[in-house]
C-alpha positions in Angstrom: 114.4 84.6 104.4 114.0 86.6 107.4 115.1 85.1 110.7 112.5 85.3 113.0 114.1 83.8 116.1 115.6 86.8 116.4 112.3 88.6 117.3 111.6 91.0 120.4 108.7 91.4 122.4 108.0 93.8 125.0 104.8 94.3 127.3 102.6 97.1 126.5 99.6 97.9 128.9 99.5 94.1 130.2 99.7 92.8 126.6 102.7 90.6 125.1 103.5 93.2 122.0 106.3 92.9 119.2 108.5 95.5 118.3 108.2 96.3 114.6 111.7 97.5 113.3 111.0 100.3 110.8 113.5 101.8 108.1 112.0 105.4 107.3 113.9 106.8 103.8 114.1 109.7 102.6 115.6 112.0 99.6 116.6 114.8 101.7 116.9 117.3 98.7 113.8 119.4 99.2 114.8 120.6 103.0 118.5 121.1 101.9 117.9 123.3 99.4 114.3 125.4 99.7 113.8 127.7 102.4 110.2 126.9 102.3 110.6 123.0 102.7 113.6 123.8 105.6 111.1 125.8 107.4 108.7 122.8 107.7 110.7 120.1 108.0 114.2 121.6 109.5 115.8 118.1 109.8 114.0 116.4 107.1 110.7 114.9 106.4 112.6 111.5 107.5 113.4 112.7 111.1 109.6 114.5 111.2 108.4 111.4 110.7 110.8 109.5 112.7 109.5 111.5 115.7 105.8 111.7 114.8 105.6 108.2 114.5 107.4 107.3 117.9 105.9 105.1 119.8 107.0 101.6 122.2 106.5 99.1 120.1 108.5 100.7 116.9 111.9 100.4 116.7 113.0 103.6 114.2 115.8 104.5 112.4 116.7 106.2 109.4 118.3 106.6 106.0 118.7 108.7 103.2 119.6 108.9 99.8 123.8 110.4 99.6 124.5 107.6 102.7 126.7 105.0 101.0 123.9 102.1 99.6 121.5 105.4 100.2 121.9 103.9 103.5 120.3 100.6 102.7 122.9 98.0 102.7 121.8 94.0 103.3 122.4 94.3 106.6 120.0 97.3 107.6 117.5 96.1 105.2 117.9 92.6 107.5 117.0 94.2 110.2 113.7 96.2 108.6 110.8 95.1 109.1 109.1 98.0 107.5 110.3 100.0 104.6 108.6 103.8 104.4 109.8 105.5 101.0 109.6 109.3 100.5 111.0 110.5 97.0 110.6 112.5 94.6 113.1 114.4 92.5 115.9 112.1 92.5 114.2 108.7 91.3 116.7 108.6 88.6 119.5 108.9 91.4 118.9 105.2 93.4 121.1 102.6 92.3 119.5 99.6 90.5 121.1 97.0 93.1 119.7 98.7 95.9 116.3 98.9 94.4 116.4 95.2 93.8 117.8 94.8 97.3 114.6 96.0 98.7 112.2 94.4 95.8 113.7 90.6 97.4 113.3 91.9 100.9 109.5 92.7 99.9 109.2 89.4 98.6 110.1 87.8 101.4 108.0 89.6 103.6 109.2 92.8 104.3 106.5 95.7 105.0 106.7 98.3 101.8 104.6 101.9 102.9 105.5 104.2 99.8 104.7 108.1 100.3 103.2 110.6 97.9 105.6 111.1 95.2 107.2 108.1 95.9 104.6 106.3 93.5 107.2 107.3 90.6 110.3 105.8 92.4 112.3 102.8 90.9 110.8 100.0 93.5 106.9 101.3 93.6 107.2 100.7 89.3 109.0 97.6 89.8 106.5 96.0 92.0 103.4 97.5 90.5 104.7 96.5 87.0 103.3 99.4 85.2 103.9 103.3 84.7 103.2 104.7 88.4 104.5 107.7 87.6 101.6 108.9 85.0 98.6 110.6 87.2 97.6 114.1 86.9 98.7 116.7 89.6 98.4 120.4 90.4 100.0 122.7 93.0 97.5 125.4 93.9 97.0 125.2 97.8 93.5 123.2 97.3 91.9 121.3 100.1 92.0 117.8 100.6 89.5 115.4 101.8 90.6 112.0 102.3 87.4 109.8 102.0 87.6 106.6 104.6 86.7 103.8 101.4 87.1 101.1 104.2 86.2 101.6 107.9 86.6 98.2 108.9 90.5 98.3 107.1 93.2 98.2 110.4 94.6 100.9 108.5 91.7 103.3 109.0 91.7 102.3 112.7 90.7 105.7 114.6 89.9 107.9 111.8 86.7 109.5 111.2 84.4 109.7 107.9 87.9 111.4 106.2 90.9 113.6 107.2 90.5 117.0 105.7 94.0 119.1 104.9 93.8 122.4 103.9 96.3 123.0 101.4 98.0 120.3 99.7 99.2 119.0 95.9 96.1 117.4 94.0 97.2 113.9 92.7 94.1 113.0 89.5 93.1 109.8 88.0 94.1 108.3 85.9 96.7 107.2 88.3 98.6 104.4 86.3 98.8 101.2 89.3 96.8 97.8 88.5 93.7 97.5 90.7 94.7 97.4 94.2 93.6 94.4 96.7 92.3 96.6 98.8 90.6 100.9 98.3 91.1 102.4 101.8 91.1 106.1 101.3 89.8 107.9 98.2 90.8 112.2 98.4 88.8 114.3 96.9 90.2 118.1 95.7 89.0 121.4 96.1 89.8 121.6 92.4 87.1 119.0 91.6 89.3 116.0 90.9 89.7 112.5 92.6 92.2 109.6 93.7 92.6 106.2 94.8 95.1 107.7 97.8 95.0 105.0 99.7 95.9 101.4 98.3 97.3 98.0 99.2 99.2 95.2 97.7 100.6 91.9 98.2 103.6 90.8 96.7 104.7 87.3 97.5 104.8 87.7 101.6 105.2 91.2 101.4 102.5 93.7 101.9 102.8 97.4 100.4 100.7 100.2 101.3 100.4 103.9 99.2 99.9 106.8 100.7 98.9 110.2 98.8 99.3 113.1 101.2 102.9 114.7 101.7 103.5 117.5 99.5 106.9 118.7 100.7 105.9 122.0 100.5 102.9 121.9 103.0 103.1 120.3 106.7 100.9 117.3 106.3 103.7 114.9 108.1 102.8 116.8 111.4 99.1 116.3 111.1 97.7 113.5 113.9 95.8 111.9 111.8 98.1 111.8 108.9 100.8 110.2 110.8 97.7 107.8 112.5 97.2 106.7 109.4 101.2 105.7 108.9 101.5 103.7 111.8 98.4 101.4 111.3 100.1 101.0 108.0 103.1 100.1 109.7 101.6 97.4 111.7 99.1 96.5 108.9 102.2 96.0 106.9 104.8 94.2 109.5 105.9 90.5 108.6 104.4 87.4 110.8 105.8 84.2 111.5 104.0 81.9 109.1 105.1 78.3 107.4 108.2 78.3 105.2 107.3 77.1 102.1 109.4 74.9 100.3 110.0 74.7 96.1 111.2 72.9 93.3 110.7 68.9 93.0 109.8 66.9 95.8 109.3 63.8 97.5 105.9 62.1 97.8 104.3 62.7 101.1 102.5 58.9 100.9 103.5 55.7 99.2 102.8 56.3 95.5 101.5 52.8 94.2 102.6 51.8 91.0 100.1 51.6 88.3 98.1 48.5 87.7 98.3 47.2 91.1 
């Protein structure tokens, strides 16, 4: 379990705040190797994201996927609060130890925020339990209008009726996850198609959070509201201190009397 004596608090604005220690992944194919993708994201989607999402209560760093572990060893993930996962052509690629590395740290409490094509990767399947990567998609340059589901949701917290993106890939239903606990966003494309794009889950004490925009190709992780929508997530998503449960058989709380007495 996660040792939480170990937490740090700072003052923001008057108010006692706690930093959030975030782990931002990342492929880092696409910008190696397409001009197009460098051009966007010249030092990777991770570090664009990395320094849109800066802010004094988040404590960033990041890793990517030829670091030995892919940069997530026990001790980093340790020190994670929240997880953000960006993949996409190199699912096949993560190591089975690390993905079940993460999966305990999730179960345990650990925040889980899983980007666009990232609902195929090897840890979004695992803790969905089905097929995540079965949806219908299209790359045309079609708008995108992000519909706000839940305005009340922390996640939605300073967003309008929906965030409108010009071009991006169209993700279609059926989009093969079970029923989310919670329908925050819901895109519609230009192209006439829909999609659950913004969903939560619990998983033990973990809470996991996907995310539909971020087509490498187009610059949605330097849109405001797109990265607005990220760090609710993050703080949505961030463990609290909460009871330690305990398993397995135990001891009676009260005198059990013996029958017949």
């Amino acid at each position: 379990m996660q040792d939480i004596s170990c937490r740090i608090f700072i003052v923001i604005k008057g108010r006692l705040v706690e930093m959030i220690r975030v782990t931002i992944w990342n492929e880092f194919i696409h910008e190696r190797k397409d001009e197009q993708v460098a051009a966007i994201y010249p030092e990777g989607i991770h570090q664009a994201l990395a320094k849109g999402l800066a802010a004094d209560d988040l404590e960033i760093r990041t890793a990517v996927l030829d670091e030995p572990e892919h940069g997530l060893t026990e001790q980093v993930l340790a020190e994670t609060d929240v997880l953000i996962w960006w993949g996409h052509i190199a699912h096949d690629k993560v190591a089975d130890e690390v993905v079940e590395r993460v999966h305990a740290r999730v179960l345990e409490g650990m925040g889980l925020i899983v980007l666009h094509s990232g609902h195929a990767s090897k840890i979004f399947s695992r803790l969905m339990g089905t097929q995540t990567g079965r949806l219908k998609w299209r790359e045309a340059d079609e708008k995108e209008r992000l519909w706000v589901i839940d305005p009340s949701h922390p996640i939605a917290e300073g967003i309008g009726e929906y965030i409108e993106l010009e071009r991006e890939e169209m993700y279609g239903e059926h989009f093969d996850v079970p029923p989310p606990d919670e329908l925050v966003f819901v895109s519609w494309f230009e192209g006439g198609e829909v999609f659950r794009s913004g969903i939560t889950y619990r998983r033990a004490r973990g809470k996991i959070f996907y995310f539909r925009p971020g087509h490498e190709s187009y610059p949605t992780y330097h849109n405001p509201e797109v990265l607005r929508v990220i760090g609710n997530a993050i703080r949505w998503a961030a463990p609290r201190a909460t009871a330690v449960s305990t398993y397995g058989n135990a001891k009676p709380l009260e005198p059990i009397r013996a029958r017949g007495e």
